[in-house]
MDTraj code that builds the backbone (N, CA, C; nanometers):
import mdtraj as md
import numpy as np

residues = "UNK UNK UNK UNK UNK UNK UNK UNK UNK UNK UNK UNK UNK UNK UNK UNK UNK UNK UNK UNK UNK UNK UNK UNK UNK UNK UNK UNK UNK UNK UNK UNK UNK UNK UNK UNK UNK UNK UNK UNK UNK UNK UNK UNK UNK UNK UNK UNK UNK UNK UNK UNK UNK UNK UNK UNK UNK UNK UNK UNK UNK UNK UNK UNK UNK UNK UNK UNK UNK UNK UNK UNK UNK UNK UNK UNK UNK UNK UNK UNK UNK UNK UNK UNK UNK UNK UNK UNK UNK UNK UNK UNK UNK UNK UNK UNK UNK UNK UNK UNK UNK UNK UNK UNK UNK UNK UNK UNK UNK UNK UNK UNK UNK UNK UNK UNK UNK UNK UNK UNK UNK UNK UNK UNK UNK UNK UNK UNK UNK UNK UNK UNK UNK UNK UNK UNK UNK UNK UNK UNK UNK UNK UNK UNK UNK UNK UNK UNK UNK UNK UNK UNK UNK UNK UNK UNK UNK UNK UNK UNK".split()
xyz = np.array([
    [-0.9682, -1.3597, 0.8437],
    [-0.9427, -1.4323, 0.7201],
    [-0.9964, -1.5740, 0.7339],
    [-1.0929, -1.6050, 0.6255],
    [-1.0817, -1.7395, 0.6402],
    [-1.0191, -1.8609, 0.5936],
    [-1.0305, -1.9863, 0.6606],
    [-0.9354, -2.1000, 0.6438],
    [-0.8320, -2.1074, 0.4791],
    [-0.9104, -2.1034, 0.3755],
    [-0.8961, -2.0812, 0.2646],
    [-0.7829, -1.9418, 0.1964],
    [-0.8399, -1.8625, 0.2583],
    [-0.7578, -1.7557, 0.2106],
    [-0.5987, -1.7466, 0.2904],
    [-0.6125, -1.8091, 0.4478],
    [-0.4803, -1.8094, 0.5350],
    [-0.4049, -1.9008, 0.4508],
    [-0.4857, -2.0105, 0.3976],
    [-0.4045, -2.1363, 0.3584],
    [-0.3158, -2.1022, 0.2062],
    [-0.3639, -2.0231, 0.1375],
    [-0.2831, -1.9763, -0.0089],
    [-0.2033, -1.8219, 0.0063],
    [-0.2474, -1.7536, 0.1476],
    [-0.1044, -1.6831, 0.1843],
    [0.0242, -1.7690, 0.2217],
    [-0.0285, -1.8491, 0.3310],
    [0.0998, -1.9327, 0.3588],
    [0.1481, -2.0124, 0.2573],
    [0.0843, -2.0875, 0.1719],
    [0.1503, -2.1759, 0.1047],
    [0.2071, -2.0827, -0.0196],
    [0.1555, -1.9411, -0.0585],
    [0.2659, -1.8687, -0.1557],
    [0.3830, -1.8580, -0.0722],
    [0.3928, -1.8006, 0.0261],
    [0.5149, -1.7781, 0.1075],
    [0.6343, -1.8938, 0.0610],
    [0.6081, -2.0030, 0.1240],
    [0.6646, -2.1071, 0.0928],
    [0.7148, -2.1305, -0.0037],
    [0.5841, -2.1536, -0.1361],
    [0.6979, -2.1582, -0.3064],
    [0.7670, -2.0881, -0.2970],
    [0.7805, -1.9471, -0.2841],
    [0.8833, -1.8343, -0.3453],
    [0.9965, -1.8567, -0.2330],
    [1.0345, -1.9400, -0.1269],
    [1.1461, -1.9582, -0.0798],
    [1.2003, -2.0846, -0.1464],
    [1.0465, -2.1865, -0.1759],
    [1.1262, -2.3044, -0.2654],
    [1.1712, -2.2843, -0.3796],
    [1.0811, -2.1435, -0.4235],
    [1.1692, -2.1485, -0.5907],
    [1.3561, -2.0840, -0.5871],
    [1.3408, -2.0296, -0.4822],
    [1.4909, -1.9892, -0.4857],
    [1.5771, -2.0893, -0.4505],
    [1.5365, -2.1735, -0.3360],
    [1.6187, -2.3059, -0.3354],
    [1.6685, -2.3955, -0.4900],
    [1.5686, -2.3786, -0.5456],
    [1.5804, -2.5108, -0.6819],
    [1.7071, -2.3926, -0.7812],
    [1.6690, -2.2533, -0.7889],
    [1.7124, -2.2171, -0.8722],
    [1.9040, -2.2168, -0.8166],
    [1.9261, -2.2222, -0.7119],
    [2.0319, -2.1922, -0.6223],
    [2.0643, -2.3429, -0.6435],
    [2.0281, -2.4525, -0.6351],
    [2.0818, -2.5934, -0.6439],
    [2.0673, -2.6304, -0.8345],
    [2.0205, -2.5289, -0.9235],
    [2.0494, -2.5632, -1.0579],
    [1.9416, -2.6769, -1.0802],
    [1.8405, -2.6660, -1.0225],
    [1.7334, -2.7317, -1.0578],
    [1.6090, -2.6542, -1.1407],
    [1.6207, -2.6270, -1.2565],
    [1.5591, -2.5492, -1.3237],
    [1.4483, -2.5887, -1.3964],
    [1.4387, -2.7580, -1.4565],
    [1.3152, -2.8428, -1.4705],
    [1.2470, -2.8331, -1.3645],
    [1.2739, -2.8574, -1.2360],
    [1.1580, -2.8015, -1.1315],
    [1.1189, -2.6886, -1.1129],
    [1.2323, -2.5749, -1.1021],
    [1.1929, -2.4520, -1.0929],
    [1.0423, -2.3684, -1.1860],
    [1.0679, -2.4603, -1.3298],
    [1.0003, -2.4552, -1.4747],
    [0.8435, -2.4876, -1.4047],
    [0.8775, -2.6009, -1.3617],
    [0.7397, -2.6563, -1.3113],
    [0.6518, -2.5972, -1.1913],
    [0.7083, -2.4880, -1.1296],
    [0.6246, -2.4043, -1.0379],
    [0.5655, -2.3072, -1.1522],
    [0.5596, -2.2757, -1.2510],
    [0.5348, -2.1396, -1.3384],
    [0.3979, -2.2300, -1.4220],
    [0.2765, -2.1805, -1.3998],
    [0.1336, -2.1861, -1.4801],
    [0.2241, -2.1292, -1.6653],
    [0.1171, -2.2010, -1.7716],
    [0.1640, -2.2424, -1.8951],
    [0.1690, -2.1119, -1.9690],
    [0.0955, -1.9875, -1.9039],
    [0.0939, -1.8522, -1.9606],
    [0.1815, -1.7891, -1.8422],
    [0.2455, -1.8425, -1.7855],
    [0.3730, -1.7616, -1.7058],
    [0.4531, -1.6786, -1.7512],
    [0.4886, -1.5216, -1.6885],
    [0.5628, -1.4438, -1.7410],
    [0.6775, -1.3721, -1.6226],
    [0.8244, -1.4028, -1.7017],
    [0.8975, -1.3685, -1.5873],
    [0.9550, -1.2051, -1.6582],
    [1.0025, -1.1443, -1.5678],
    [0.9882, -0.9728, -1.5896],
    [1.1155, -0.9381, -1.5216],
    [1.2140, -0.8322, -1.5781],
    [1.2833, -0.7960, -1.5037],
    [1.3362, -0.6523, -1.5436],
    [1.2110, -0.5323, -1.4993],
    [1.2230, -0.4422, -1.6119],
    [1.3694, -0.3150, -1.5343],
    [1.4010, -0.2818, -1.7300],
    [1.4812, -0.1721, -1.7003],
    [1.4996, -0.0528, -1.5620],
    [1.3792, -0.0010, -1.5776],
    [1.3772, 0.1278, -1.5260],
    [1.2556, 0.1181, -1.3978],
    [1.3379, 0.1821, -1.2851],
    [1.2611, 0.1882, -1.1523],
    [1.1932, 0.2565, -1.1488],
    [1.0287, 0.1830, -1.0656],
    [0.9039, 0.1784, -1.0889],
    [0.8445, 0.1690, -1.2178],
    [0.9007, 0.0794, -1.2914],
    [0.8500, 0.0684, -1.4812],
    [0.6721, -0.0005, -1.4597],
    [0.6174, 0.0817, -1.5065],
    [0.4559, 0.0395, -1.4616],
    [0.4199, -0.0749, -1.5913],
    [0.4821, -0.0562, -1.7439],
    [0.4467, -0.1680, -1.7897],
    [0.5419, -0.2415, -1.9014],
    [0.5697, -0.3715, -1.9356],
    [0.6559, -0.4216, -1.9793],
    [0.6442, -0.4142, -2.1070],
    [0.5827, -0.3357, -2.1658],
    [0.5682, -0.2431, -2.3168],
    [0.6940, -0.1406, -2.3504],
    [0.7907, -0.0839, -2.2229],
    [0.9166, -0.0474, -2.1945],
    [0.9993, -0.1157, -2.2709],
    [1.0879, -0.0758, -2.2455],
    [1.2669, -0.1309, -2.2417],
    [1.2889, -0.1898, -2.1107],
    [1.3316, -0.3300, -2.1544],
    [1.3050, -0.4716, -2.0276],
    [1.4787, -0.4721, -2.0106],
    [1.4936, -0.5732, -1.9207],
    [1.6271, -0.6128, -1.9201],
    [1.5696, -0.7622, -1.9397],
    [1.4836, -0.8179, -1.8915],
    [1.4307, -0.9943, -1.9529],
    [1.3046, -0.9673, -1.9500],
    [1.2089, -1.0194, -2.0181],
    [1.0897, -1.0024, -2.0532],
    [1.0536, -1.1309, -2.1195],
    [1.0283, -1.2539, -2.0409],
    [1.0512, -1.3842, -2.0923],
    [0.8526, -1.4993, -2.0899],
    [0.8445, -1.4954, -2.1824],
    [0.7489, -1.5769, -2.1501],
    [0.7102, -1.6982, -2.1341],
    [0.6431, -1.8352, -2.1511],
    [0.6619, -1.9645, -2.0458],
    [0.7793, -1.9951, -2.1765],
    [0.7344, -1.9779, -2.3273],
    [0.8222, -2.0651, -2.3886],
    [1.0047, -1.9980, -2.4344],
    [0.9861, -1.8685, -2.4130],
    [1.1649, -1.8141, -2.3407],
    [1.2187, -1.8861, -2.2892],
    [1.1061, -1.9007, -2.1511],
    [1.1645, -2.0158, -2.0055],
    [1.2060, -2.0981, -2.0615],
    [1.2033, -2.1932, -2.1221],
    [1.1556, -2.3071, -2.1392],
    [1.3381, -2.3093, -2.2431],
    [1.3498, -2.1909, -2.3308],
    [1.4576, -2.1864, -2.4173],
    [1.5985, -2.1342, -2.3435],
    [1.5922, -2.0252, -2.2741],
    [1.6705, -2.0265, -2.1616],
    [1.7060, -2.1313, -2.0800],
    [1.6479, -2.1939, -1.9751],
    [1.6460, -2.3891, -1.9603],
    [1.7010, -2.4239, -2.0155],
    [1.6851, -2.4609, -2.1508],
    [1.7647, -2.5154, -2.2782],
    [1.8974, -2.5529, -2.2796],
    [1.9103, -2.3977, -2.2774],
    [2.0611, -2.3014, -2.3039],
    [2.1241, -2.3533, -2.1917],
    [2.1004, -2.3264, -2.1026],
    [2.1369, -2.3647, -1.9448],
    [2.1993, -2.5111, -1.9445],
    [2.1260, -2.5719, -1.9616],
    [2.1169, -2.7097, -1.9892],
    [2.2293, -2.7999, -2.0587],
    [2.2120, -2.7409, -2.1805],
    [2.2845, -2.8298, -2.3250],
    [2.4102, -2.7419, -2.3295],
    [2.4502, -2.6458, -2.2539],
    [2.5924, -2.5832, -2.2726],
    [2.6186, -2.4623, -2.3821],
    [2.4661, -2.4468, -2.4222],
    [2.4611, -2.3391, -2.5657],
    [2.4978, -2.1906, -2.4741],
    [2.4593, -2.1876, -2.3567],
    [2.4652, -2.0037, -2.2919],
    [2.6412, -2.0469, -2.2383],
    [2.6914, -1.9832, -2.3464],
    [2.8559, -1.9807, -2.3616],
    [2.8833, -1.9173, -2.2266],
    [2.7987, -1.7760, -2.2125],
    [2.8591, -1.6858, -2.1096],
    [2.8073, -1.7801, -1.9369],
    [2.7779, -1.8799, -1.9627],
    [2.7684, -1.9756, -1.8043],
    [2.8161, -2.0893, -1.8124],
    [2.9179, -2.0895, -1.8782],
    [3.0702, -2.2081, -1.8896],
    [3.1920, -2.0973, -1.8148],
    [3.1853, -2.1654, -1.6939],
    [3.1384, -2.2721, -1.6139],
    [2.9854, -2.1918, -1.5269],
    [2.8973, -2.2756, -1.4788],
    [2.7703, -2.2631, -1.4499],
    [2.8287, -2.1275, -1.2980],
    [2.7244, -2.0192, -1.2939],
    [2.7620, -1.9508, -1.1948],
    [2.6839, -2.0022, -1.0735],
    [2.7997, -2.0014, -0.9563],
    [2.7497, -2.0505, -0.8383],
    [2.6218, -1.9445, -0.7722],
    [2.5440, -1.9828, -0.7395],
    [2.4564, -1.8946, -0.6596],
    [2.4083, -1.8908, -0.5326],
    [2.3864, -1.8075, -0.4278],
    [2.2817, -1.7798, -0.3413],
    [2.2048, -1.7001, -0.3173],
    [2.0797, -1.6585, -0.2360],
    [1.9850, -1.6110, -0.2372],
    [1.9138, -1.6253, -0.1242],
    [1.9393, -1.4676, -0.0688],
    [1.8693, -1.4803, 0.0449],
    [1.6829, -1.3946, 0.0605],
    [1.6121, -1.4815, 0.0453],
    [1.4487, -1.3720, 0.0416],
    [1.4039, -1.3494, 0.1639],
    [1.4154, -1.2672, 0.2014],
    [1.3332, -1.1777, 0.3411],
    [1.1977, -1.0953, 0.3108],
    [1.1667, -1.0556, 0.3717],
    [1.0197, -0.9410, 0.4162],
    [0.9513, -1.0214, 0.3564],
    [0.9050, -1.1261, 0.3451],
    [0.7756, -1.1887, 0.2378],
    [0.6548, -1.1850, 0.3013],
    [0.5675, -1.1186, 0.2321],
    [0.4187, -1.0732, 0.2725],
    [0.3260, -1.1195, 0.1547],
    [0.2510, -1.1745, 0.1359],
    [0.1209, -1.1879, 0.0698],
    [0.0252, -1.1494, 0.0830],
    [-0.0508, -1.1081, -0.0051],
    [-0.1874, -1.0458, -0.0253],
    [-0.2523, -1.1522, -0.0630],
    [-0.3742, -1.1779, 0.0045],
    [-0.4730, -1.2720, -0.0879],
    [-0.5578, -1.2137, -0.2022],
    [-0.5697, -1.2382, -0.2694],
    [-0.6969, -1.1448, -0.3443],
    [-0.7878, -1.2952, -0.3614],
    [-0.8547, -1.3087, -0.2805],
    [-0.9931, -1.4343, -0.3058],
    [-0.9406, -1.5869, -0.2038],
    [-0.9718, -1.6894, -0.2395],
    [-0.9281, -1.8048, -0.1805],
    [-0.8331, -1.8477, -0.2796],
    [-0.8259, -1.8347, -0.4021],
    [-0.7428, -1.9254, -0.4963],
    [-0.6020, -1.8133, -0.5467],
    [-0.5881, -1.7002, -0.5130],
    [-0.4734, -1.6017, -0.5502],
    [-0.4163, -1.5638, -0.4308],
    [-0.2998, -1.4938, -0.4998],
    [-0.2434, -1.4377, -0.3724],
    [-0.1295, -1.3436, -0.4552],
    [-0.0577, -1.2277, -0.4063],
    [0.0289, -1.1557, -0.4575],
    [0.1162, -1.1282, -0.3260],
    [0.2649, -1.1991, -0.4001],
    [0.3781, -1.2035, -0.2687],
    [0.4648, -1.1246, -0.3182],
    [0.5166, -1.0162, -0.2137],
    [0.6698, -0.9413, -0.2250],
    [0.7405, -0.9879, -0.1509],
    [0.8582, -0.9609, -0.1777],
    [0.9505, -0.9655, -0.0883],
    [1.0926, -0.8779, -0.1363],
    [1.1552, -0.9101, -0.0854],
    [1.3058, -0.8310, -0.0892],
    [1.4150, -0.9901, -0.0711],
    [1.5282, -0.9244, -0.1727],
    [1.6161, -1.0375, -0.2035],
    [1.7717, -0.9714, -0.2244],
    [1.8407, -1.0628, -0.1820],
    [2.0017, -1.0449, -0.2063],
    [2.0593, -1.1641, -0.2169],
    [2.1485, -1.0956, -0.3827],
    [2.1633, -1.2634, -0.4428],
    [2.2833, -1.2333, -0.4831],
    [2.3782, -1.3699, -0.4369],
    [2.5260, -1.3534, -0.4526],
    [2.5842, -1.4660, -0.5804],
    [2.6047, -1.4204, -0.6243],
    [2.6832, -1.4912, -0.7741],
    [2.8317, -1.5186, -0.7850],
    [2.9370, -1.6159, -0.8003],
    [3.0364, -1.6671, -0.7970],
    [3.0870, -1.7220, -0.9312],
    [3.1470, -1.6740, -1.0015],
    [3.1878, -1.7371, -1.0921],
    [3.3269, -1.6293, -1.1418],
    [3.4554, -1.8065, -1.1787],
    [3.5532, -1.7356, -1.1882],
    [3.6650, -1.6572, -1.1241],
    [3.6222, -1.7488, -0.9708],
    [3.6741, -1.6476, -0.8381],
    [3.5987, -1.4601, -0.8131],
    [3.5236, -1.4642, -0.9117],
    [3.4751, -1.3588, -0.8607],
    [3.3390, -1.3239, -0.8121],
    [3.2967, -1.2660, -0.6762],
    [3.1838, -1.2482, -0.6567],
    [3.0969, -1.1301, -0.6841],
    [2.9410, -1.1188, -0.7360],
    [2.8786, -1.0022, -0.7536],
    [2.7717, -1.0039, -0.6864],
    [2.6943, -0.9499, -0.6358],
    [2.5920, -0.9233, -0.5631],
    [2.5084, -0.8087, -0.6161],
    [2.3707, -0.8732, -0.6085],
    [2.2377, -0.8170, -0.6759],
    [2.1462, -0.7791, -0.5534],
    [2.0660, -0.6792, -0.5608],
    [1.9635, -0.6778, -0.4451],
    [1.8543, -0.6560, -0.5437],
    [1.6933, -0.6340, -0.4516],
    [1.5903, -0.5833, -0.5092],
    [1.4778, -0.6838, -0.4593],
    [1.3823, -0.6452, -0.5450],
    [1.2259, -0.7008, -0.4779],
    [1.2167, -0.7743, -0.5892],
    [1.1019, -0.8834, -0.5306],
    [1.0584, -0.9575, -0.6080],
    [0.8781, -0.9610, -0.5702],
    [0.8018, -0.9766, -0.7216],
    [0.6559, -0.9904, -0.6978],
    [0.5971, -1.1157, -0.7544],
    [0.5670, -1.2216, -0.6787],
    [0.5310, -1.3072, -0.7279],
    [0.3654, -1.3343, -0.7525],
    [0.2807, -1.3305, -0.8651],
    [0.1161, -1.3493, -0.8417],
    [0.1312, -1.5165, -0.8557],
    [0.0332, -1.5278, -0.7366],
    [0.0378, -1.6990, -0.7455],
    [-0.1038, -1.7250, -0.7615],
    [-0.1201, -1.8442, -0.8308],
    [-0.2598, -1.9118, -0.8289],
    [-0.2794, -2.0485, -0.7824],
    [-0.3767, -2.0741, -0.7428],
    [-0.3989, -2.2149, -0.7233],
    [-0.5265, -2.2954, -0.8172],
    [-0.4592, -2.3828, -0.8551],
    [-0.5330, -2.4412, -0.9451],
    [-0.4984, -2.6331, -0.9385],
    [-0.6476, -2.6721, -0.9456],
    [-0.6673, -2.8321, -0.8665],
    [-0.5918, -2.8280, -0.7427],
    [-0.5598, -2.7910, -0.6549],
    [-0.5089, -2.8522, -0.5404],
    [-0.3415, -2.8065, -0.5499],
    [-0.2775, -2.7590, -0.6700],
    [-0.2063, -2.7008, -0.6723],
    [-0.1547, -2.5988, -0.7006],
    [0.0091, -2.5319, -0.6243],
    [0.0290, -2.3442, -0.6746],
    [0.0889, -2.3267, -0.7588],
    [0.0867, -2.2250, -0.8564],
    [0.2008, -2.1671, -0.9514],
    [0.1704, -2.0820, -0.9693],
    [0.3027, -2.0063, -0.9740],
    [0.3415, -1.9206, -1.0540],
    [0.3069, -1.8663, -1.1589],
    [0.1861, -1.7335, -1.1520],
    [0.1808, -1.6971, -1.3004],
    [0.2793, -1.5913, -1.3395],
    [0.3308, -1.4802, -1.2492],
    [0.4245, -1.3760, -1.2873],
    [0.5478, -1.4195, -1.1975],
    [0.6534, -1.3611, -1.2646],
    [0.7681, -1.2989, -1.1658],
    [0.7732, -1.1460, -1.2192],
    [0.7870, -1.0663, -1.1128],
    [0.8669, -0.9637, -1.1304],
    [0.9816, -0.9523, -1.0965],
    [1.1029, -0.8834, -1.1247],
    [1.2404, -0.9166, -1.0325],
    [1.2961, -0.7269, -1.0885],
    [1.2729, -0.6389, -0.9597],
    [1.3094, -0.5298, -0.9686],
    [1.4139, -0.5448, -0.8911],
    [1.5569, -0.5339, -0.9607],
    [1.6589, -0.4779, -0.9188],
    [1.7067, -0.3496, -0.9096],
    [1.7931, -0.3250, -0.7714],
    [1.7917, -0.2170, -0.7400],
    [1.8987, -0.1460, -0.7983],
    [1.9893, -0.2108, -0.8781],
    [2.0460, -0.0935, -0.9772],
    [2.0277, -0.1307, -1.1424],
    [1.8857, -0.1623, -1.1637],
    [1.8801, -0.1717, -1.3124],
    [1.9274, -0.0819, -1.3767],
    [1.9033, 0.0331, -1.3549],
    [1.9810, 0.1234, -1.4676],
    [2.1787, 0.1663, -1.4714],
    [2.1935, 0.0431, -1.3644],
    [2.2836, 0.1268, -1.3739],
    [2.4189, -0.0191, -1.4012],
    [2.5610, -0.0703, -1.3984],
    [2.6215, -0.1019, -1.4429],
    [2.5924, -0.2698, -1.4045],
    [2.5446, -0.3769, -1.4740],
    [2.4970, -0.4804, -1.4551],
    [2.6000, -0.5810, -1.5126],
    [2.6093, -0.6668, -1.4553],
    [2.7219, -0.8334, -1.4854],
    [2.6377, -0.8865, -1.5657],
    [2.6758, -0.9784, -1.6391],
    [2.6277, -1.0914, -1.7346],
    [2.4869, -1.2062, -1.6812],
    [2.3718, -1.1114, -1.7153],
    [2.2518, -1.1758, -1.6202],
    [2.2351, -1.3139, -1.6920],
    [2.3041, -1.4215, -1.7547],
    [2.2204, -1.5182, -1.8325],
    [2.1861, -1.6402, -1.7229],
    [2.1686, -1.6303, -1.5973],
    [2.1658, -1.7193, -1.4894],
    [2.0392, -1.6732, -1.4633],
    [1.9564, -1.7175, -1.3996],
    [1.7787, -1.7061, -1.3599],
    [1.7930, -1.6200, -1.2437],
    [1.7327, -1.4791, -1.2254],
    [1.7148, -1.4365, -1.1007],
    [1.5944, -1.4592, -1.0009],
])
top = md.Topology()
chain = top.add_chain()
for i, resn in enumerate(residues, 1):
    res = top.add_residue(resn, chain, resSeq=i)
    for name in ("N", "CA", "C"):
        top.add_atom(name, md.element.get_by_symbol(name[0]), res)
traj = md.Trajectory(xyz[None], top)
């Protein structure tokens, strides 16, 4: 591999542990700001869903983001009064380069939610396509396949 292509595997690696940090400390104006302006975050129904033309469980695009945020924000997402505590742990993260300026990262995630004295826990993969553009990375997709989408789900209005 050369210099170029090692350098935008490693540095995807990295965002997708920083984006879980920001989202886990309720920093979501930054989080916003890793995601390119045609960013699309995905979190489809049904396992192995090949395209988001389906039945989604979020299917959000930059300006969703941007309204979700909002909500988050100004106290309008009723069902996150009070804000749910989070953590998030991302393991197996591997990147693919495709060229010097892309890269496509998986990984696997388990994410613990607190709110109300009560805890829930989410697992599943995540696919992040990253680009680099001027000197910097973002985020053009999320995928976020959870591993029991189809089946009995808590109140997702918190960012996975």
């Amino acid at each position: 591999m050369n210099t170029g292509v090692m350098d935008i595997v490693a540095a995807s690696q990295l965002l997708v542990e920083q984006e879980a940090d920001l989202l886990d400390e309720g920093r979501f104006r930054d989080w916003l700001a890793l995601f390119s302006a045609d960013a699309t975050y995905w979190v489809p129904l049904s396992e192995n869903q090949a395209s988001p033309r389906e039945l989604n469980i979020i299917l959000d695009d930059r300006g969703r983001m941007e309204q979700r945020i909002l909500r988050l924000e100004g106290g309008y997402a009723y069902a996150q009064t009070p804000r749910s505590r989070t953590v998030r742990q991302v393991t197996n993260i591997h990147a693919t380069p495709e060229g010097a300026d892309r890269a496509v990262v998986r990984s696997k995630f388990t994410l613990f939610e607190v709110r109300y004295g009560q805890q829930l826990v989410y697992g599943g993969r995540y696919t992040h396509r990253i680009s680099q553009k001027d000197g910097r990375l973002f985020i053009e997709s999320k995928r976020v396949d959870l591993v029991n989408s189809e089946g009995r789900l808590g109140n997702l209005t918190f960012l996975l």
